[in-house]
C-alpha positions as CSV (number, residue, x, y, z in Angstrom):
1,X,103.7,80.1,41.2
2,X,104.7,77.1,39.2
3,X,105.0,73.5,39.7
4,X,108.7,73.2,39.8
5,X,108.2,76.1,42.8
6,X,106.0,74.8,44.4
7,X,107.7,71.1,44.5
8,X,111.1,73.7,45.8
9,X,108.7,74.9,48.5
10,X,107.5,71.6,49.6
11,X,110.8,70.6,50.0
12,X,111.8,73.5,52.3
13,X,108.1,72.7,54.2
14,X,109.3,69.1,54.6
15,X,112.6,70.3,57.2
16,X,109.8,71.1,60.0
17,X,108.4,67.6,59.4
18,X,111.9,66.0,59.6
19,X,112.9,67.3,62.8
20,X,110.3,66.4,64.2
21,X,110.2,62.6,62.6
22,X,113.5,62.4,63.9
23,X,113.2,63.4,67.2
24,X,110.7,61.5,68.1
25,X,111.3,59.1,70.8
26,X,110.7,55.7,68.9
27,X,112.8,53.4,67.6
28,X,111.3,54.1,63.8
29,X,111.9,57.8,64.1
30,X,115.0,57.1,62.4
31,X,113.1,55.3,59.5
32,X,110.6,58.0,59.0
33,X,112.7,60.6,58.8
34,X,114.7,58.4,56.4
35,X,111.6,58.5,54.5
36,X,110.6,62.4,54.8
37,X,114.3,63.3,53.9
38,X,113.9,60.7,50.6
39,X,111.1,62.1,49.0
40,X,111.9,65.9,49.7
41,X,115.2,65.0,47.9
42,X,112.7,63.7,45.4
43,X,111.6,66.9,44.8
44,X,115.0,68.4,44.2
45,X,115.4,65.9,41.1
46,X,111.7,66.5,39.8
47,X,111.6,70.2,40.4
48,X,115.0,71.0,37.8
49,X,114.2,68.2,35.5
50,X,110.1,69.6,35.0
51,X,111.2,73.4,35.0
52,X,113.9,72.5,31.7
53,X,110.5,69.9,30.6
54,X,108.3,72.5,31.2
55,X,109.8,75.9,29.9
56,X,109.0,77.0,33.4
57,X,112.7,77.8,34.5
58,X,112.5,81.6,36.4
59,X,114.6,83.3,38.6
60,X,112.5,82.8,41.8
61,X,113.4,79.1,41.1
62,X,117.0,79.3,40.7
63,X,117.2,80.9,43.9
64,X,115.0,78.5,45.5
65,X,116.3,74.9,44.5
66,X,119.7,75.5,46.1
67,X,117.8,77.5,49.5
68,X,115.7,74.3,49.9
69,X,119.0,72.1,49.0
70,X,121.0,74.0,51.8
71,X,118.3,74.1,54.2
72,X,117.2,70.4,53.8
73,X,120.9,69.2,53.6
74,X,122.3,71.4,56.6
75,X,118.9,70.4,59.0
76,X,119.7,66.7,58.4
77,X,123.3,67.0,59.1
78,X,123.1,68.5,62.3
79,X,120.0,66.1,63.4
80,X,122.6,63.5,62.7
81,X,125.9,65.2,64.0
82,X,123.8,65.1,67.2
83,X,122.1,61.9,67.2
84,X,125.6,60.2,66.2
85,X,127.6,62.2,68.8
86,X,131.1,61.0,66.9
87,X,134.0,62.9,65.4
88,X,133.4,61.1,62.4
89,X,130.1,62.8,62.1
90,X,130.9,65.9,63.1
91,X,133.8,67.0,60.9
92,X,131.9,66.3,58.0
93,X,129.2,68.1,59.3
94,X,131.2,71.2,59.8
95,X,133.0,70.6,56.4
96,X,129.9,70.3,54.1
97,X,127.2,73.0,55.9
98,X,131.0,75.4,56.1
99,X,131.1,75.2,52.4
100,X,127.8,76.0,51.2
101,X,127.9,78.8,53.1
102,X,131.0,79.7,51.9
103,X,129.7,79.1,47.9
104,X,126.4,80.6,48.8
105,X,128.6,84.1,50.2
106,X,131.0,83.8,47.1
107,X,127.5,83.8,44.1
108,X,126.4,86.0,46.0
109,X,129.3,88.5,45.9
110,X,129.9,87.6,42.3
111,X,126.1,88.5,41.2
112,X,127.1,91.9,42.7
113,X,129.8,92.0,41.0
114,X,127.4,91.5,37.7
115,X,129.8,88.1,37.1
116,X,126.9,85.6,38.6
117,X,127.9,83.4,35.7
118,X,131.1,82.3,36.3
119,X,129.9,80.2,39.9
120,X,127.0,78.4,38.4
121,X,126.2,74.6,39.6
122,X,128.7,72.0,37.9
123,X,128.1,68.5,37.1
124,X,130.7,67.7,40.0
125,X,128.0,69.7,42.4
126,X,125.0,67.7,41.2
127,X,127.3,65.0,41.9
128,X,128.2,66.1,45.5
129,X,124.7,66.8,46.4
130,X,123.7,63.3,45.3
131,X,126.0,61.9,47.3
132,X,125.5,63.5,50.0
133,X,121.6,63.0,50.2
134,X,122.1,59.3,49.7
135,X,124.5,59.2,52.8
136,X,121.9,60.8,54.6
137,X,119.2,58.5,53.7
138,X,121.1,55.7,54.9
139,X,122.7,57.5,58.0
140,X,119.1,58.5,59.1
141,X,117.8,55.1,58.2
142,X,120.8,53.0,59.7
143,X,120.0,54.0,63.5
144,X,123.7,53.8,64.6
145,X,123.0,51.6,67.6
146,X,120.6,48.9,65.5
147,X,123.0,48.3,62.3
148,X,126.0,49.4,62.7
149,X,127.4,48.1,59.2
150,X,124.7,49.9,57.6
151,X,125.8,53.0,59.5
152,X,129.3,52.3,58.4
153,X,128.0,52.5,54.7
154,X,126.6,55.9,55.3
155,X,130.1,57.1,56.7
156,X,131.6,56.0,53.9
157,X,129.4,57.6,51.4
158,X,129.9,60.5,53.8
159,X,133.2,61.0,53.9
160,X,133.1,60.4,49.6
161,X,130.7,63.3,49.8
162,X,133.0,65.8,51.3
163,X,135.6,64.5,49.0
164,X,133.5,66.0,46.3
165,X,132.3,68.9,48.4
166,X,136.2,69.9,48.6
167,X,136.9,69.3,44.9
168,X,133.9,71.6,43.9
169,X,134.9,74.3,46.5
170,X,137.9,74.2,44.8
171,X,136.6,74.4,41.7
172,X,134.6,77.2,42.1
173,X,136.8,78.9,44.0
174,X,139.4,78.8,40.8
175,X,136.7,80.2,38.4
176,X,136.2,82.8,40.9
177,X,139.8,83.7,41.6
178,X,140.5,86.3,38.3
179,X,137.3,88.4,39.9
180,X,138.7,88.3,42.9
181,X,142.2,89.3,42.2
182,X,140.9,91.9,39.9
183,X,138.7,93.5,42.4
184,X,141.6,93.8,44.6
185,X,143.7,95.4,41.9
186,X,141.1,97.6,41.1
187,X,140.8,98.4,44.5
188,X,144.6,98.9,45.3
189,X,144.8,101.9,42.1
190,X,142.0,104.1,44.1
């Protein structure tokens, strides 16, 4: 076990904690999990930047940083698709978690097809999961009833979010698409 792991695992420790902050039934629930959710997102810049610092990059880490992305990420959304009870939180809800298990499904299939390469995390997904964290933040921290123009900032940076969450589906989708095709050929000629 390594530091950049371990911070991985604390992150994934920290969704527990976050449900809990934000069900509490205060008015600063919202606030602490805004605060839980911000430095377990913390750990997601630390853990990639000290594994490269370190030398300490290993396989059990590249499969946990995105686990504890997905996990962290898909928690908060559904705290807040029901805690907002709107459309406009829903859809994006449904849009964001329905990709990443979508890309999660396609690396996998492509590692078994020994072609784990060609869906690797892009700039344009570093990107998307900043943006997304950030709208988070704000969407946990704005309390929709006490400031609304604050929650109307988060929208917005949600709704740029799955923007970019579409554009790298695509995008991963396209690098994936000759495996796929051939795959079919190959399996049309048995």
């Amino acid at each position: 076990m390594n530091l950049p792991n371990a911070l991985s695992l604390t992150r994934l420790a920290a969704v527990p904690l976050l449900v809990l902050a934000y069900l509490l039934p205060f008015g600063w629930s919202g606030y602490l999990a805004a605060g839980i959710f911000t430095l377990a997102s913390f750990t997601d810049l630390l853990d990639g930047y000290l594994a490269r610092k370190l030398g300490q990059e290993s396989s059990l880490g590249a499969f946990l940083d995105p686990v504890a992305d997905k996990v962290l990420t898909s928690i908060a959304l559904v705290l807040l698709v029901g805690g907002y009870d709107t459309l406009l939180m829903t859809l994006p809800g449904i849009i964001i978690i329905g990709r990443e298990v979508l890309v999660s499904a396609l690396r996998e299939w492509m590692a078994e097809m020994n072609r784990r390469g060609i869906v690797r995390v892009s700039v344009l997904g570093k990107v998307k999961t900043g943006m997304q964290m950030l709208a988070i933040i704000i969407l946990l921290f704005a309390e929709p009833r006490l400031d609304q123009t604050l929650a109307l900032i988060g929208y917005g940076l949600l709704v740029v979010s799955v923007v970019l969450t579409l554009w790298s589906l695509q995008q991963y989708l396209r690098a994936a698409w000759p495996t796929l095709v051939s795959e079919r050929v190959t399996r049309a000629s048995e």
